[in-house]
N, C-alpha and C positions, 0 to 999 in steps of 0.2 A: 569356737576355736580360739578366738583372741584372749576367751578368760584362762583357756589350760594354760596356754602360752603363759599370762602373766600371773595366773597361779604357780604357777613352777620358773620363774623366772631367778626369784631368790633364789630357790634349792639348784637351779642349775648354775649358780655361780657360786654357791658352796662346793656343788659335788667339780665342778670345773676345775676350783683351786683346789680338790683332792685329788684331783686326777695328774693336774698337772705336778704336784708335789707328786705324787706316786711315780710319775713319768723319771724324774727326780730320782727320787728314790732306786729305781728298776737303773738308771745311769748309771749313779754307785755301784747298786750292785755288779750288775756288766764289768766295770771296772775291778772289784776286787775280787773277783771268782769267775769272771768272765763267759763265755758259753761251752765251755765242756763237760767232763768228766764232774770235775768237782762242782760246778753249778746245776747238775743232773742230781745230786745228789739231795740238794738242798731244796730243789722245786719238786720233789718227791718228799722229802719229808713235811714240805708245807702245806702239798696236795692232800693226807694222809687227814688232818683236822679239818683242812677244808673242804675234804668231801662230806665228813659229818656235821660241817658247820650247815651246808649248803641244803642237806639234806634236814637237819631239823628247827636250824633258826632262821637262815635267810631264803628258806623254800616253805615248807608246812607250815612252820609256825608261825613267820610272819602273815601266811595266808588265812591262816584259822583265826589269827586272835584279833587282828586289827575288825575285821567285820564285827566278831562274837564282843567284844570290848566297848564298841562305837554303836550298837545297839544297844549293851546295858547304861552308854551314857541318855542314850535317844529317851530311851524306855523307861528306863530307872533313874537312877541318879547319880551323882559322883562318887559317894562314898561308897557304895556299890559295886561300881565299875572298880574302884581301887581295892575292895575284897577281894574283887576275879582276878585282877591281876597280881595280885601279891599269891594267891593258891596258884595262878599258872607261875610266878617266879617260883616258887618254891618245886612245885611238880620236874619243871626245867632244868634245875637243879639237881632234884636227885637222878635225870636219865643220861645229864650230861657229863656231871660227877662221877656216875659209875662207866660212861663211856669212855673218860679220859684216865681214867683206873686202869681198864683194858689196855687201852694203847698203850702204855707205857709198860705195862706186863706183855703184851703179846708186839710189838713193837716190830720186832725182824719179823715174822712170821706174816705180817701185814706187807712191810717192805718187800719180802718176795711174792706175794700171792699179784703187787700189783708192777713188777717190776719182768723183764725175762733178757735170762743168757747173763745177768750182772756178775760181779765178780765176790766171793764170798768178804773177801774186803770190802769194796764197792755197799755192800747188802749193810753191813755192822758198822760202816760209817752213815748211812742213813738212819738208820734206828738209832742211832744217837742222839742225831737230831730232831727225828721224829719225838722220843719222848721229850726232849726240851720243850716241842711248840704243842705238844696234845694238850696243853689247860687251855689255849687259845679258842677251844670248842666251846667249853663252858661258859670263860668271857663273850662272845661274840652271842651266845645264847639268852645271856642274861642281856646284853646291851641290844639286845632285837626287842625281848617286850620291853624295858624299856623306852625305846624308839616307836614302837607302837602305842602306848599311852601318851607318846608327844602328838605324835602324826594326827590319831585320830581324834584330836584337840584342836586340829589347823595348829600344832605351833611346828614346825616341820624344819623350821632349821637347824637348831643345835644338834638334830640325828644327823641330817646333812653335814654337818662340819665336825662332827666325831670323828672322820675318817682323817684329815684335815692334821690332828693334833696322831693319829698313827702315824703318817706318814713324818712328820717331823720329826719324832723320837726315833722312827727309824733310822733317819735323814742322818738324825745327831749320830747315834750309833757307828752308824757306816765311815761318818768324820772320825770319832773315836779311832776305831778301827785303822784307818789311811794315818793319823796321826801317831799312834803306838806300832806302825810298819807292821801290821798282822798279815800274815800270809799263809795259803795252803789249807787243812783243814783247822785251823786255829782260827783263821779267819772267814771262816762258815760256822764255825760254831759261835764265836762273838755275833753275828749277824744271826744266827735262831733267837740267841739270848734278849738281842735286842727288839726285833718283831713280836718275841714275848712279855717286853717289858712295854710295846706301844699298845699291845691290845687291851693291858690293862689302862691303859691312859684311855683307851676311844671309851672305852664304857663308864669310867667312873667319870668321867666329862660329863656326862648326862645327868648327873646327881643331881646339880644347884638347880637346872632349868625345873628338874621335877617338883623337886621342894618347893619352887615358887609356884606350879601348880596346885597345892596341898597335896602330892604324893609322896608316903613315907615308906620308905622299903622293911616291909614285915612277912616276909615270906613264913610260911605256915602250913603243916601239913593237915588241918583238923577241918573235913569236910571239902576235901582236894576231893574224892571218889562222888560224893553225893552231890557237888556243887552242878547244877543244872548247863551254869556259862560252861565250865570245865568239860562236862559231857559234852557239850557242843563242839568248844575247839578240839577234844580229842575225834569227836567223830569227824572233821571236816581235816583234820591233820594224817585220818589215817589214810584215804586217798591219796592225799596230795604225799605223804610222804612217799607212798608205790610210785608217783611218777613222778615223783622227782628223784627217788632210786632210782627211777630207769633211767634219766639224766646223769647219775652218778656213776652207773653198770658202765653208759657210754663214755665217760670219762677215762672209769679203770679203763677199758676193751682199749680205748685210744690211747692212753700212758704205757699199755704193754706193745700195743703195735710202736711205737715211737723209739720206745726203747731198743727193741730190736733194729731198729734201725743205723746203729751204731752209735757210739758218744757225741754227746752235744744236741741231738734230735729233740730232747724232752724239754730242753731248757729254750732253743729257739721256739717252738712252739710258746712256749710260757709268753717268753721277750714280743713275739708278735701278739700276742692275745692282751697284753698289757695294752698295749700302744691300742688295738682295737676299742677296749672297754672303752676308752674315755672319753670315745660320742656315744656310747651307749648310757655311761653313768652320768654324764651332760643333758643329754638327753632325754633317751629311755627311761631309765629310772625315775628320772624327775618329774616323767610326763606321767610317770605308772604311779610315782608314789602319793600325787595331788588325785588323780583317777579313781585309784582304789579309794582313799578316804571320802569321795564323792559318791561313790556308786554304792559304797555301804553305805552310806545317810541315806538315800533316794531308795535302796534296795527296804530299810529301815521303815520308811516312811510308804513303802509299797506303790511308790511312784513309776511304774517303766517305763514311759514315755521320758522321763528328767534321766532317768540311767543310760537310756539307750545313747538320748543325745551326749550324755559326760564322754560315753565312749567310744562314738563320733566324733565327739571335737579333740579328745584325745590322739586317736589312731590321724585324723587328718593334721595334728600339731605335730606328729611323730611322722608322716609322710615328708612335708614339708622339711626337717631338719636332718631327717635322714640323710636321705635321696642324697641332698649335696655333701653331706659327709663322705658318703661312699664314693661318688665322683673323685674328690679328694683324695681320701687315703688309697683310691686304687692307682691315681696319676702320680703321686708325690709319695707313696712308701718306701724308694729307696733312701733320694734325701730326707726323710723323716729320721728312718731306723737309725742311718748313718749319725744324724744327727746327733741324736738322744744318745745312743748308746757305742759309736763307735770309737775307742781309747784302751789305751790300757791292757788288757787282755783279750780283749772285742776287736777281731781285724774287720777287713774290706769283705772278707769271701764270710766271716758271719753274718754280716750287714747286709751282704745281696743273700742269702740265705733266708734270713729272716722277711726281708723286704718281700719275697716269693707267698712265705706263707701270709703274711699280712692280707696282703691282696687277694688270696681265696677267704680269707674271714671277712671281708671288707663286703664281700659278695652277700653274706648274711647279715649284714648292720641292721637293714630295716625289717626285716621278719624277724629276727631276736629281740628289738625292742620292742613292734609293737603285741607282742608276745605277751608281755608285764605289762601292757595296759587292757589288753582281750580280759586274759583268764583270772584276775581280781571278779569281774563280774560274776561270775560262776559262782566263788565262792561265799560271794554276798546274799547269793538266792540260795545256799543250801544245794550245789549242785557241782559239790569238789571230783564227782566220778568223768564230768570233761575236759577239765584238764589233765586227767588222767589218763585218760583213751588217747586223746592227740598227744602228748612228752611218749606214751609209751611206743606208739606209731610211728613218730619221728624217730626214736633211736632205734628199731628196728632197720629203719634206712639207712639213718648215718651208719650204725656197724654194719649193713650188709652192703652199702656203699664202700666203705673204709676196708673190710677182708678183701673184698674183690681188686683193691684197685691200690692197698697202700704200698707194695712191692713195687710198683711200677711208676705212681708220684709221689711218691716219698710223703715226707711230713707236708706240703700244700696241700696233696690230696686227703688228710684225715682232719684239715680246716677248709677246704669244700664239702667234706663230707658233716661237718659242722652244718656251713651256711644249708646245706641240703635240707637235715632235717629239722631247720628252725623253718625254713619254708613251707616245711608238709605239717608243722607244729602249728602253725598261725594259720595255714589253708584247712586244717581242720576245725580248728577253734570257730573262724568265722564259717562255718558251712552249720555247727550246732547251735552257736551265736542268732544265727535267723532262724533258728528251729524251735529253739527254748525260749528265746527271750524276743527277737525282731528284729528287722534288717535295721542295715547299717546304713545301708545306701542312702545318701542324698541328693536331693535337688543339683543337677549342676556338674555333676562328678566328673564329667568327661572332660568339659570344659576345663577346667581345674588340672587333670591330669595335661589337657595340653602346653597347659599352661607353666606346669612341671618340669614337664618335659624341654619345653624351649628353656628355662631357668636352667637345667641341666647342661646341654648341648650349649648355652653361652658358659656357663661355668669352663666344661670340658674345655673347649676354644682357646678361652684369656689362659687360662690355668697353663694348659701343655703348651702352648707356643710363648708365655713369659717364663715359665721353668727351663724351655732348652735353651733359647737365648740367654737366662741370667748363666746355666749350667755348662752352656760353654765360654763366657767373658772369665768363671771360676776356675775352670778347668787348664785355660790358655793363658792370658796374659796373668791373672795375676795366682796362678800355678805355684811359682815361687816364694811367695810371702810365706814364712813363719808359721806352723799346726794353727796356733790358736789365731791369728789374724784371718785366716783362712776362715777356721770356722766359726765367729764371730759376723764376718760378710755370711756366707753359708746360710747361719742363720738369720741374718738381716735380709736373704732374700727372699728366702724362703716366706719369712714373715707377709711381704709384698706380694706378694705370689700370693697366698691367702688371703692377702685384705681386698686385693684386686679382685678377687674370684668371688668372695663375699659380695661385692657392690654391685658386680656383674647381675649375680644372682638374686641378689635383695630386690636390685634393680627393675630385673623381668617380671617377680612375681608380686612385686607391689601395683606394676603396671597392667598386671593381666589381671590384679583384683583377686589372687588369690586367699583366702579368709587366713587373715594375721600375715597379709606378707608390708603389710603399710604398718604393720608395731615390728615388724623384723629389719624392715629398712628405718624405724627410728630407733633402733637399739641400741650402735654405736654413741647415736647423739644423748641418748636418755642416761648413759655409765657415763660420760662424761658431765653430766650436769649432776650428776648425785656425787661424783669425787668432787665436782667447785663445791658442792652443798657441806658437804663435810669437812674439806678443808675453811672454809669460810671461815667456822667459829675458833679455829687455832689461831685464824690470822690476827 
């Protein structure tokens, strides 16, 4: 447990200051397009690429190539592995190419299939921008293998902070934008232009790191069909691509119930699912992405005792970091939302809005992530048909969760209907997990969860009784102080309010011996000795 942990330590403080730039970012926007009508517009033209995105780079094909890639390095050799992936850049290429072809020809006729009750205006301002950001598929396509020929080298940062250098171009963008007074749809369409102009930054960001691996980008179609690797990642992409469609279907299903929900519905969901990701991609991600490149090498080397444990100490690093995230963002999502995003065009009543749906996504944080650390193993051993069965399972629930019941809670109930089936997603995964491959269970576990448990329940504690007290000194005496003095304190409690809960927390489960809670409670001290380390040689 304590290597995942510091295996993923870097990447979690790459993907951190991507998140938190995104956070950033997602402000801006709130601000110049705010949560209606016109920001419905724009979070559907962006969903429209990234559902293709989801469904062939950062779902199949990240799944298929990093194993099938990280075995021709095990197996073969480098110059080898670098043939496969220049045949899979080029294969990627021409399906992504001809899919962003589409969109932009069929553009409106997409916009309605995933939209309902919209206004014929409404529909032809989206398709606008939708063709703007359809090359965004292709990019984000090519910078997946990519990011896969780093990862599965152990060099795992420069993918990690690709996103890092998006978010700041968008950032600048959005400045742009506020500084030339853009307003209405003029300033939705500046803001497509620009999230199309960062996605080419995140990918060609990757160049130099590769080159200094000896990777030369020579995509090639001559023995794409007969290449054995390619066989392989097509046959392990074409499961994973069905359930991850089915992930996608649930997406449309819930963009159209949202929609119908009247204006502004589709864009708060978006605004809450932002704020959610970013202990998932903290996290989650970070625990899944050191995981996967582990359980390929071991799967590789036909070890399953060494796999099983990767993905034990995985899932037990991703319990541990969870659990108090969710505490968190379920006690502190209003000051949160308010936080981040409330100015400008963003009132009080989108802020407690938003904060509502948070807090049903908050409910799924630890079964969405340890999701991306289970089902890598599968497709290390050649067995993409379960995660298949479990994503298809799960959205079966969440849509017939979601029909049943979105009338009645509105947009929180189609992000409980989320966390729903990320829970029946992961309860299946581990139920085939001891079936195919061996239990997961270790020595000790109960203990551990008690152990959790109390870390939780002290979190909860400090957390909800220092947030009412700071929340009413804000609210009463110093009530009157000037927006920004306000929210300046706001955020200096806020801050407090987390580092408090932190220590609380570090605190219990370092003393209860939980595996990596003695490197969780030296983590603050450890970032502080690496910034003297660094600053040192300037001095």
């Amino acid at each position: 447990m304590p290597s995942a942990l510091q295996s993923s330590g870097s990447i979690s403080a790459a993907v951190a200051a991507s998140r938190v730039l995104g956070l950033v970012r997602m402000s801006l926007q709130s601000r110049l397009i705010g949560a209606g009508a016109l920001a419905d517009t724009f979070s559907v033209a962006f969903r429209i690429p990234n559902l293709l995105r989801d469904l062939l780079a950062e779902g199949a094909l990240s799944s298929a190539f990093v194993p099938t890639f990280t075995a021709s390095l095990v197996q073969e050799d480098r110059e080898r592995a670098y043939q496969l992936a220049n045949l899979a850049l080029a294969g990627i290429l021409l399906v992504t190419g001809t899919l962003t072809l589409l969109g932009v020809v069929f553009a409106e006729p997409l916009v309605v299939a995933i939209t309902s009750g919209w206004s014929p205006e409404k529909i032809a301002e989206t398709a606008a921008l939708t063709r703007v950001m359809m090359p965004i598929l292709a990019l984000v396509s090519v910078g997946a293998v990519w990011g896969g020929i780093l990862n599965a080298q152990r060099n795992f940062l420069p993918f990690a902070l690709a996103p890092v250098l998006f978010n700041l171009v968008s950032i600048a963008a959005g400045l742009g934008m506020w500084l030339a007074g853009l307003g209405g749809q003029a300033a939705v369409m500046a803001w497509s232009v620009g999230t199309l102009l960062a996605s080419v930054a995140q990918a060609a960001v990757l160049l130099p790191s590769l080159r200094r691996l000896g990777y030369r980008v020579r995509p090639r179609l001559r023995g794409l069909v007969s290449h054995p690797g390619v066989r392989r990642i097509v046959s392990l992409m074409l499961p994973a691509i069905v359930g991850v469609a089915a992930v996608q279907l649930n997406v449309f299903v819930n963009t159209r119930f949202a929609a119908s929900l009247g204006d502004g519905a589709v864009a708060q969901i978006e605004y809450a699912f932002r704020i959610f990701f970013l202990p998932i991609g903290v996290f989650g991600v970070a625990l899944a992405t050191v995981t996967a490149t582990q359980v390929s090498e071991e799967a590789a080397r036909g070890d399953r005792s060494a796999l099983i444990a990767r993905t034990s100490e995985g899932l037990s690093a991703a319990w541990l970091l969870t659990s108090a995230s969710t505490v968190g963002l379920v006690l502190l999502a209003h000051p949160i939302v308010s936080l981040i995003y409330e100015g400008g065009r963003f009132g009080a009543a989108e802020s407690a809005a938003v904060a509502v749906i948070l807090q049903a996504y908050a409910i799924g944080l630890a079964p969405y992530s340890m999701v991306k650390i289970v089902a890598p193993a599968f497709y290390s051993i050649d067995r993409p048909r379960v995660p298949l069965i479990a994503s298809v399972a799960s959205v079966a629930v969440n849509i017939g969760f979601n029909a049943l019941t979105y009338e009645r809670l509105g947009a929180p109930g189609l992000a409980l209907g989320t966390s729903l089936g990320a829970l029946v997603n992961l309860t299946l995964l581990r139920a085939f997990y001891r079936r195919e491959i061996g239990g997961l269970a270790r020595p000790g576990r109960w203990r551990e969860f008690a152990v959790l448990a109390a870390a939780n329940a002290g979190l909860a504690a400090v957390v909800w009784a220092t947030w009412t007290g700071l929340a009413h000194v804000l609210a009463g005496p110093l009530a009157a102080l000037p927006r920004l003095m306000r929210a300046l304190l706001g955020a200096g409690a806020l801050g407090l309010v987390i580092a408090l809960g932190f220590v609380v927390f570090a605190a219990i489960v370092r003393a209860g011996k939980y595996p990596g809670g003695a490197q969780l409670w030296r983590l603050p001290a450890g970032l502080v000795r690496r910034l003297r380390r660094r600053r040192a040689p300037a001095a």
